[in-house]
C-alpha positions in Angstrom: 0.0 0.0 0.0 2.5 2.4 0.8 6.1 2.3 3.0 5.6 3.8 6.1 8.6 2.1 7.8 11.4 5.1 7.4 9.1 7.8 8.8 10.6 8.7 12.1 7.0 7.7 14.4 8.4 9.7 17.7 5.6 10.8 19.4 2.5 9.5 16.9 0.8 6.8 18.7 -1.4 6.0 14.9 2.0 5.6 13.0 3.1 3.2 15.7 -0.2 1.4 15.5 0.0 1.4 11.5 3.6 -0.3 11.6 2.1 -2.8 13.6 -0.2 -4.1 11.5 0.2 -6.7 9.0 0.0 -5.7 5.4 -3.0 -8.6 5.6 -4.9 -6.1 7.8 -3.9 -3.1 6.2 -5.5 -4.4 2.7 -8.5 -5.5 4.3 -9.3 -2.3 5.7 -8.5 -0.4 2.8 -10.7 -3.0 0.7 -13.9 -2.1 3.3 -13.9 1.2 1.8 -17.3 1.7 -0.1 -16.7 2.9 -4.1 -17.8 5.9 -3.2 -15.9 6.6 -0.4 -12.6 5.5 -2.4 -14.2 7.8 -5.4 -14.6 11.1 -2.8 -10.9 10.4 -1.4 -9.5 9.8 -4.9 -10.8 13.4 -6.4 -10.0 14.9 -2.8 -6.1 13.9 -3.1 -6.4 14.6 -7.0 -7.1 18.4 -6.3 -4.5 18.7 -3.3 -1.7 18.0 -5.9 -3.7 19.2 -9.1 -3.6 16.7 -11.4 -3.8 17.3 -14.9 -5.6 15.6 -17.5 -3.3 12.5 -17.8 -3.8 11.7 -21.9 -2.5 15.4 -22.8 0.4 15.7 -20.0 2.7 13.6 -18.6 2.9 14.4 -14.9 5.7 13.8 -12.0 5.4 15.4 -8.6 8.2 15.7 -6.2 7.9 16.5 -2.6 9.7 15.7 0.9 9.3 14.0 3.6 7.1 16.7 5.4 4.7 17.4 2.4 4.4 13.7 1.8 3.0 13.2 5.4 1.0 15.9 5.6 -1.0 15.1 2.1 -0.7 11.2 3.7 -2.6 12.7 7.1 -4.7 15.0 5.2 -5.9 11.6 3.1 -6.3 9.6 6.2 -8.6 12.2 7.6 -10.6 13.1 4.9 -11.2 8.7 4.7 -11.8 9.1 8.5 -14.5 11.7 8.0 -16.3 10.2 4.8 -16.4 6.6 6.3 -18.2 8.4 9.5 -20.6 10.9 6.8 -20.8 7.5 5.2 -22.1 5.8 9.1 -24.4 8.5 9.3 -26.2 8.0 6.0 -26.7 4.1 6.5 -27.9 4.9 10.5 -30.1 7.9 9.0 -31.4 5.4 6.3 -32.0 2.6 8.9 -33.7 4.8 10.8 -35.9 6.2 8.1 -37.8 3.0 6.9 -38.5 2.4 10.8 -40.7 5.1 10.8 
């Protein structure tokens, strides 16, 4: 998915947890992720780095370290926030055809 292991994890409990998972885990969680959800996320990181139409340029984006892992935490919550928008909607919907 994507190498977390040479980020220095002093003092981030999450990037701790995240090393500690197996990549088995890691793939299933990121496979629980609705279409939709991955769609949202997809356009979200898309327009953070401004992505041109691929079939007229020919695109390469450099960065370090520090960029990198604050587009990787902006990612992670934007995912956090759309699976719970995503809660929300199913919980609203369940609770709809009750009444």
């Amino acid at each position: 998915m994507f190498n977390i292991g040479e980020i220095n994890s002093s003092n981030n409990l999450l990037l701790d947890y995240l090393k500690n998972q197996s990549p088995e885990i890691l793939a299933t969680v990121a496979q629980s992720v609705s279409p939709e959800a991955q769609q949202i996320i997809s356009q979200n990181i898309q327009n953070l780095l401004g992505i041109l139409p691929p079939s007229n340029f020919n695109v390469s984006i450099t960065t370090d370290r520090e960029n990198l892992a604050g587009l990787i935490g902006s990612a992670m919550m934007t995912g956090y926030f759309i699976r719970q928008m995503e809660t929300r909607m199913q919980l609203d919907q369940s609770l709809a055809s009750i009444e």
